[in-house]
Structures are given as C-alpha cells and as structure tokens.
C-alpha positions as CSV (number, residue, x, y, z in Angstrom):
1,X,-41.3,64.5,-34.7
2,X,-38.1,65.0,-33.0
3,X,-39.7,64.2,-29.1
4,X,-41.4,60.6,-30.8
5,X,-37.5,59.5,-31.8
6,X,-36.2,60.7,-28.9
7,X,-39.0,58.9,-27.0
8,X,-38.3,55.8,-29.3
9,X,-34.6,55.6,-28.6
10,X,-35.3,56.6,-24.8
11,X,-37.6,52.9,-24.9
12,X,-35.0,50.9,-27.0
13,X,-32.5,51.4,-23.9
14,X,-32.5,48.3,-21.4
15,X,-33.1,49.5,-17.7
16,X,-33.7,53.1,-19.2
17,X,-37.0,52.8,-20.6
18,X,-38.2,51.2,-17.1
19,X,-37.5,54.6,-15.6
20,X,-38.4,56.7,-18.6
21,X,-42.2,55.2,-19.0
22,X,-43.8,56.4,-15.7
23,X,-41.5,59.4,-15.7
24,X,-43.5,60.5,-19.2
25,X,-46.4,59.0,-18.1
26,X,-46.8,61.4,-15.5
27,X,-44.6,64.7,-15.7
28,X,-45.0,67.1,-19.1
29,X,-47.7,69.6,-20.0
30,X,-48.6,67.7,-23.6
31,X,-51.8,65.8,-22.6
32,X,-51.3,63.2,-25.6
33,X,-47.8,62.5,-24.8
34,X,-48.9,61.5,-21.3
35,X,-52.0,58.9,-22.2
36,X,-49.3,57.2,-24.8
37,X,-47.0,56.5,-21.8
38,X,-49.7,55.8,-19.3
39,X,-51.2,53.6,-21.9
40,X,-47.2,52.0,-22.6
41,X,-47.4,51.5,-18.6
42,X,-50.6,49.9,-18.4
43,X,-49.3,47.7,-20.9
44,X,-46.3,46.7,-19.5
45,X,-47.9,46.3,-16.1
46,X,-50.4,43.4,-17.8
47,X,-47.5,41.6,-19.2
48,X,-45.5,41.6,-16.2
49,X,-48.6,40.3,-14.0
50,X,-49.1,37.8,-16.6
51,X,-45.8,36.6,-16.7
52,X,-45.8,36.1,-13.1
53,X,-49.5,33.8,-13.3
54,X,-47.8,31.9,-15.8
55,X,-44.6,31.2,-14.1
56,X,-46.6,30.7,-10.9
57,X,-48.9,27.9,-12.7
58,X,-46.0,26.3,-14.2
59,X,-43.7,25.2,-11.4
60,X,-46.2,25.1,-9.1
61,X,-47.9,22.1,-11.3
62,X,-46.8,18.4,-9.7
63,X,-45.6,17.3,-13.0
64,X,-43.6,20.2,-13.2
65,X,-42.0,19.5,-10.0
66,X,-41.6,15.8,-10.6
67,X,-39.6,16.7,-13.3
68,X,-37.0,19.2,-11.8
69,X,-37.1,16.9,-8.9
70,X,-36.2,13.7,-11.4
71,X,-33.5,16.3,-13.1
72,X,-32.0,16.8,-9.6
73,X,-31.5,13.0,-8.7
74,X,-30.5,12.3,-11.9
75,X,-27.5,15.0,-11.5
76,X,-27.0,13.3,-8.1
77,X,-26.0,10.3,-9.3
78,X,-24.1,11.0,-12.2
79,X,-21.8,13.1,-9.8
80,X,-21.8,10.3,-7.4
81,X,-20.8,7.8,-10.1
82,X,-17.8,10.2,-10.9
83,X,-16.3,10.0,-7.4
C-alpha cells in the first residue's frame, strides 16, 4: 500500500508525474506495477493526440478564422479610435 500513495502523490505533482509515468512504466521488477503505468501512458498519449485533432479542426475551420479575424479588426479600430 505504501508504493500505490507514493505513486499517487508522485502523479498529483505538475511536471513531475510527466517524468514519473514512463519512468514506472518501464524500469522496476514488479510486472503489475509496470502494465498500470504503461496503461497510465497509453492513456495519456490518446488524450494528448486527441487534444491536438481537436484543436487542429477547430481553428483550422473558416468560421473559426472569420471570427478571430473579425476579433482582430475589431481591436484595430477601437485602438485606432483612441488615438
């Protein structure tokens, strides 16, 4: 029990649990221990990726665009009226 709150507090860090994942993933002798952390990575692999498609399809869409690009001339002119 005292590994699995160890391991829990290892993945509550920011930035730590990035490097403590594939490090338990892959180094140890318990054969458990690893498929948890290999299965954590796989995980965490997926979501990344899929954040990435979704980003990708969202400001790649025109209407997207047309809107940051309305955004943009709006802020244009309100600093242009200013002067």
């Amino acid at each position: 029990m005292g590994f699995w709150m160890f391991a829990q507090f290892l993945l509550m860090l920011p930035l730590i649990n990035l490097v403590a994942i594939p490090v338990l993933a892959f180094v140890g002798g318990n054969r458990s221990r690893k498929n948890f952390f290999r299965a954590l990575l796989m995980w965490l692999v997926l979501i990344v990726v899929f954040h990435i498609v979704t980003l990708f399809v969202v400001f790649t869409s025109p209407t997207v665009f047309q809107w940051f690009k309305d955004v943009w001339v709006m802020l244009i002119e309100l600093v242009s009226l200013k002067k």
